[in-house]
N, C-alpha and C positions, 0 to 999 in steps of 0.2 A: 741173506738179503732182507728178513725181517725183522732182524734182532732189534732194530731201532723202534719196530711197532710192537715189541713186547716186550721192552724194558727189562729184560732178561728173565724172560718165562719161560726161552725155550727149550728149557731141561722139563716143565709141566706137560701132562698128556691133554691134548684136544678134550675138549668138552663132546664133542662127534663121539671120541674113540671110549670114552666112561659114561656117556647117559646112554641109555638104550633108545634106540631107534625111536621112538614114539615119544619119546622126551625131546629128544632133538630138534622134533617133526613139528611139535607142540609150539616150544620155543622159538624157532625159526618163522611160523606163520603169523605170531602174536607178534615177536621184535616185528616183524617184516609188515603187517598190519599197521602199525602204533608208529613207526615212521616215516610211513608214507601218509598218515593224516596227520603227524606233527608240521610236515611238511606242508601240506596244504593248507592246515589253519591258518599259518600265519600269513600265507600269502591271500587268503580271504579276507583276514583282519585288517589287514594292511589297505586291500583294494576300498571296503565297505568307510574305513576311516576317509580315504582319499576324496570316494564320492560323495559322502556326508557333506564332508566340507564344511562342518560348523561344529571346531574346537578349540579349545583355547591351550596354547604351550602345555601344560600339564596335562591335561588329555592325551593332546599329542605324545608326550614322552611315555606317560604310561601303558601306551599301546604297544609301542615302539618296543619296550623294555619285553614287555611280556611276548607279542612274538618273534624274541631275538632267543627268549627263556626254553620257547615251545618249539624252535625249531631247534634249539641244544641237546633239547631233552629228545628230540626226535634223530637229529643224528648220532647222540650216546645209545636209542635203540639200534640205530643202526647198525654203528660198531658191534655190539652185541650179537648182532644177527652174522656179521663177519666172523666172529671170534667164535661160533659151533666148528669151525672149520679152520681159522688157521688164527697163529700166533698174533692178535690185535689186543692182548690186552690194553696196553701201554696206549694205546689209542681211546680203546673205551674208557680208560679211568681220566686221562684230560679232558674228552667232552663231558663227561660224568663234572668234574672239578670245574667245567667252563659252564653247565645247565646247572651248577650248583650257584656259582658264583652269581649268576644274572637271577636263580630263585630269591636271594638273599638280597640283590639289590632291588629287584622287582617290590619285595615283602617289603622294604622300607620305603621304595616312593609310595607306594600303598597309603602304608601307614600316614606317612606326611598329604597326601591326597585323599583321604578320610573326610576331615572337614566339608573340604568342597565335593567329594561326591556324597554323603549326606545330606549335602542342600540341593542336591538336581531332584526334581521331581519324578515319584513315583508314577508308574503306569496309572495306576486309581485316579492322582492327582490330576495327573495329562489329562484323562479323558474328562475328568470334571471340570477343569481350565479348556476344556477345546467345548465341552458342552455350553461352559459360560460363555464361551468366547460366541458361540454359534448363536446362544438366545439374544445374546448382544447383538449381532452382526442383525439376527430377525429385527430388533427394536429400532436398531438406527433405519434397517432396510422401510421400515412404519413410519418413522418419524421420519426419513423423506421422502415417501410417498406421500407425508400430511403436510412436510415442507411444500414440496413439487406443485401438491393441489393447493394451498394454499399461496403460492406466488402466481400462479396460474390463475384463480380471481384475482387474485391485487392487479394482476397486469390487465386481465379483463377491465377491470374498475378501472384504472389508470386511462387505458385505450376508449372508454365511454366518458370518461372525465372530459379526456382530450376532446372528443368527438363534442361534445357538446361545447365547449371552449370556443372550437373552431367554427361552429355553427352559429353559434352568439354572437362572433366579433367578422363570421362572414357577411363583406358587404354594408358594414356600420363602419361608422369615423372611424372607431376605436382604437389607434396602436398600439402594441405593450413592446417593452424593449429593456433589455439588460443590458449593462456596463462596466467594465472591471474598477479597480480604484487607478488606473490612466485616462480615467473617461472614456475607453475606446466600447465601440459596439460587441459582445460577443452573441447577443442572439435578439431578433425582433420577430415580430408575429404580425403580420395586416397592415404593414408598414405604408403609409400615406401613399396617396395615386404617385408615380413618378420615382419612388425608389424601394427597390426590393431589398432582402436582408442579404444577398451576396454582394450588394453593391454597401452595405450598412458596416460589413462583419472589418473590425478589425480597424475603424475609422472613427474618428472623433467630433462632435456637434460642430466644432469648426472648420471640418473638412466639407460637412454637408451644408450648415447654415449659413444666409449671412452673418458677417463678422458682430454684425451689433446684436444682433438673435442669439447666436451663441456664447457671447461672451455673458449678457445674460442668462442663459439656463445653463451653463459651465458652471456658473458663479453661485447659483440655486444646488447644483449636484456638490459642491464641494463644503458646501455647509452641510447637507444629509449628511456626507460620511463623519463629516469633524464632529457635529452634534448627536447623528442617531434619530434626529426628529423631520418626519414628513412633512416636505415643502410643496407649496401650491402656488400654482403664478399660473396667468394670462397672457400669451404675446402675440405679436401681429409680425408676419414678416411677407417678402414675397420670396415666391418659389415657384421656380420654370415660367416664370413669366406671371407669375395669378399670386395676388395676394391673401395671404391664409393667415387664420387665426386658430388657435389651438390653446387649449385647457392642458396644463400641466400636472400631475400629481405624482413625486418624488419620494420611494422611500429606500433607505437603505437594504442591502443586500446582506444577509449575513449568513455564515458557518454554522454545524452544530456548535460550537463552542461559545458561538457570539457576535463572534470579529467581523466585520464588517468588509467584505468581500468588493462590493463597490453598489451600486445601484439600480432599484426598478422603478422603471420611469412607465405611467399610461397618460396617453395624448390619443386625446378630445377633439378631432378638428369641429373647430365652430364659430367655422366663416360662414356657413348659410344662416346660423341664428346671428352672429354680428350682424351680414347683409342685410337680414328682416329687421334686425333692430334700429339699424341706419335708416332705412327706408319707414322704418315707423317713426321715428323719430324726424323724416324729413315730412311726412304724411300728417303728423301733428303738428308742427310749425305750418304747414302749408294750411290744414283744418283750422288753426286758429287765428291763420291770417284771412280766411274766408268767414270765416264766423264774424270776424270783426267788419269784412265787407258786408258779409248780409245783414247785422245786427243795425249798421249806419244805415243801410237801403231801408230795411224795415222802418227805423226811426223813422227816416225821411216819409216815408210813405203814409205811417201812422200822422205825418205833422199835416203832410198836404192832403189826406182825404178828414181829416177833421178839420181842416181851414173848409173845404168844401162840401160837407154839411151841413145841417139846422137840426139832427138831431141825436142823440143819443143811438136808437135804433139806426136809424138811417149811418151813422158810423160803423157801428157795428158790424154792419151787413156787407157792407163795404170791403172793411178792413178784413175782416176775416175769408171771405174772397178772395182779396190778393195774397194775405198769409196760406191761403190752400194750394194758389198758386206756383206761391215761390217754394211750398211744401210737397209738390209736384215733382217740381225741376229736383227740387232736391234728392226727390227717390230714386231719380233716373239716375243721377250722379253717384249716389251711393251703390246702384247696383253694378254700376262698372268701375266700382274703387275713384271714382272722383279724376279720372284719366279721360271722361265726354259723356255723349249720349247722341243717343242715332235723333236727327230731326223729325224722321216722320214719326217716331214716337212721341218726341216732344208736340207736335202739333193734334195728335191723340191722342193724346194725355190731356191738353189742353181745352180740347174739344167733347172729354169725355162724356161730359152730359148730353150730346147728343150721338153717342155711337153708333143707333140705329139708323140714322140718316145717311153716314159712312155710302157711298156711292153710288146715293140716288141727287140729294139735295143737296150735300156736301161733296165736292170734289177734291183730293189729297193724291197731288201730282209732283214728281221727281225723284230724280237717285235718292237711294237713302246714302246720309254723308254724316260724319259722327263731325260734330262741335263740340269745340273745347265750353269748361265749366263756365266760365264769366258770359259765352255766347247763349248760356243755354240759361243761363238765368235770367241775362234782359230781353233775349225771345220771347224767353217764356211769359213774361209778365205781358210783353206785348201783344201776342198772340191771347192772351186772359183779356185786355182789354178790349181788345179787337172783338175777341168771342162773346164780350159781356153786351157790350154798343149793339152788335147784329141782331142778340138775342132780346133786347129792352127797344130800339128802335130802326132795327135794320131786317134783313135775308131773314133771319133766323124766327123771328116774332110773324112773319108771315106764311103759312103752310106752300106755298105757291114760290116762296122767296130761296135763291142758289145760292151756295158762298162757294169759292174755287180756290184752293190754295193751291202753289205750285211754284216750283221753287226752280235754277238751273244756272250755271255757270257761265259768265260773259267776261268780256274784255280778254279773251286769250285763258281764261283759268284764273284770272287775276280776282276775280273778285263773285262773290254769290250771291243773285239777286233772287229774293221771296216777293211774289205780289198776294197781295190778299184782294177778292174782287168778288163784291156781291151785287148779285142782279133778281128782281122778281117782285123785291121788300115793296115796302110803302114807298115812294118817292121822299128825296133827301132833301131836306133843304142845310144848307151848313150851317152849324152851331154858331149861337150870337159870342158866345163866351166861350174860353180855353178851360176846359177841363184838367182834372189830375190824370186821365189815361192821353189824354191829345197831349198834354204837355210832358208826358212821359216818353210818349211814341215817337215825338219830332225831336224833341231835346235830349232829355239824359236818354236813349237806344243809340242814337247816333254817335253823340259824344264818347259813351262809355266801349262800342263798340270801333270808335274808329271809323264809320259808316253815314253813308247818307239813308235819309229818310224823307219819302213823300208820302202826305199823308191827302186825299183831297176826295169833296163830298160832293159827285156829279148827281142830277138828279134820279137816275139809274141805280146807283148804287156807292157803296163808299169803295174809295181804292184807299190801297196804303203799299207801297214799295219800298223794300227795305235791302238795298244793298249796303254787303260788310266783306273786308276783305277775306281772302281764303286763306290768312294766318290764322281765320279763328278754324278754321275746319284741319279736325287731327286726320281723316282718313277719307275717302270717297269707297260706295259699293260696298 
């Protein structure tokens, strides 16, 4: 039954029945040792290759090779280990011939495999590439951490930039606002009363403005981008009802590169400083239309109190009088911007040289009611005249002598009568001749005011009555 496993050895004696016991013994546990680790090796080689998992085809092969070598070579011990005992030569000389064959082709991918396992790195190598690799790894690990902390201020600084940005432009006209090259909105900041930037984002000036607004400032944004050069315009429109005016300044938008992305537009609303300018500008035309009235009043006055003097002095005295007068009125006008003056200041004013008298000898009765400008100038004069006559020949020249002024609305509201009325003076007799303040009082007060006027000299005292309609009165109380 064996002859096929010994190739016809079986006329040879057992290796058992010619080594002495203790050879056999020898033999047996070394074969029987050295093929049960040839065995295992290769099944460890095999497992470790597997797990690795990082080889390239030549590697692979050459592993393969050698433990297909190591396990030949282990069952050639084997056989060996059979054949102390029975006829196996013919066995062990083909695995012998088959561990020989794969040693020889082992030694040649070897050899062709040389090159490249020469260039895998040494252990020495390894560990000074994992040490580089490791101080590296520390450098980068510093350098962002120097990163890390240094974008951590920049965003701080960014975040206070912002802050203050927003504190600047909180609550000021100011809007700022960007625009793609469609014109359309992609971001505003402080966006005028009445539209915010989700109502902006994505819309174009002709969506929001009137048509003739925007085609104007469309028309300003598309020269920025064609030119490159910051555009400046002023326009007036209305919006939600209120018209506004706003300061433009337009510049392009651009990439690192350059390119012109589309536009940054800051709008100035400056409808309150228009308003103020308008209204200065109506406040100077209305100033030098009154200038021109009082400069004629003045003439006038300077012509008829030098027709009724004799002298130089005596003019003087005069005229400068009723220039302090009208220099009076004037104050009261200017300290309420030239829009009135309360009356009973005007008659206090007028009276002011005798303040102290103020509620004993002088009486100053009625609402206080603001009069328009033109009324408080020819009051005033008149009440100057009035006050001048009481004091040179009336109430006023005598310690003993009252004046009452008092003033009250009749005819339904329609009209505001002032009496002036002295009593105590010297006895009056009426003047033979018309004076500059009587023909002031009766004629141009009336005239100028629309107004009657009675002026008459009982022996008692002088009256003078002076109603004017209540168009001249801007307010009562």
């Amino acid at each position: 039954m064996t002859s096929w496993l010994s190739f016809g050895a079986e006329g040879f004696p057992l290796r058992s029945e010619v080594w002495p016991a203790g050879l056999v013994l020898l033999h047996a546990v070394a074969d029987g040792v050295i093929a049960a680790s040839f065995l295992i090796i290769p099944a460890a080689l095999l497992y470790i290759h597997k797990r690795r998992g990082e080889s390239n085809p030549g590697e692979t092969a050459l592993i393969t090779l050698f433990a297909l070598f190591i396990l030949a070579v282990g069952l050639a011990h084997f056989a060996s280990l059979v054949a102390l005992w029975a006829p196996t030569q013919g066995i062990e000389g083909l695995l012998k011939a088959a561990a020989a064959l794969l040693a020889l082709t082992t030694a040649i991918v070897i050899w062709k495999l040389a090159p490249q396992l020469l260039r895998l790195p040494s252990r020495d190598r390894l560990q000074a590439e994992v040490a580089a690799h490791l101080r590296t790894f520390e450098e980068l690990k510093g350098a962002r951490h120097q990163l890390e902390e240094r974008v951590e201020a920049r965003t701080k600084e960014l975040e206070e930039a912002k802050q203050r940005f927003e504190i600047a432009l909180r609550g000021s006209p100011i809007s700022v606002f960007s625009q793609d090259r469609d014109m359309r909105f992609t971001w505003a900041h402080n966006a005028p009363a009445g539209l915010s930037p989700e109502f902006l984002k994505g819309k174009t000036d002709a969506e929001v403005l009137p048509a003739e607004a925007a085609a104007v400032i469309m028309a300003a944004k598309r020269k920025v981008m064609e030119t490159g050069t910051a555009e400046e315009l002023e326009t007036d429109f209305e919006l939600f009802g209120r018209k506004r005016s706003f300061y433009l300044l337009i510049e392009a938008l651009r990439n690192g590169n350059g390119a012109v992305l589309g536009t940054t537009s800051v709008a100035v609303d400056v409808s309150e400083r228009k308003a103020n300018e308008d209204q200065l500008r109506l406040l100077l035309r209305e100033l030098t239309h009154r200038s021109k009235n009082l400069l004629a009043v003045i003439h006038a006055i300077a012509r008829q109190t030098a027709s009724r003097t004799r002298s130089v002095e005596d003019f003087l005295d005069r005229f400068s009088a009723r220039l302090c007068a009208i220099g009076c009125s004037h104050d009261l006008l200017i300290a309420d911007n030239w829009q009135g003056a309360s009356l009973r200041m005007l008659v206090e004013q007028q009276l002011g040289e005798h303040a102290e008298q103020f509620g004993e000898t002088i009486a100053i009765e009625g609402e206080d009611v603001m009069l328009k400008p033109e009324a408080v100038h020819n009051l005033g004069l008149a009440l100057h005249e009035l006050a001048t006559n009481a004091q040179k020949y009336g109430s006023l020249s005598d310690p003993r002598g009252q004046v009452r002024i008092e003033w009250q609305f009749c005819e339904e509201a329609s009209k505001l009568k002032l009496v002036w009325q002295e009593r105590g003076g010297p006895p009056v007799t009426p003047p033979q001749r018309s004076g500059f303040g009587r023909a002031m009082i009766e004629t141009v007060i009336g005239q100028a005011l629309e107004g009657d006027v009675s002026l008459s000299f009982p022996p008692k005292g002088v009256r003078c009555v002076i109603v004017i309609p209540s168009a001249q009165v801007t307010s009562r109380g």
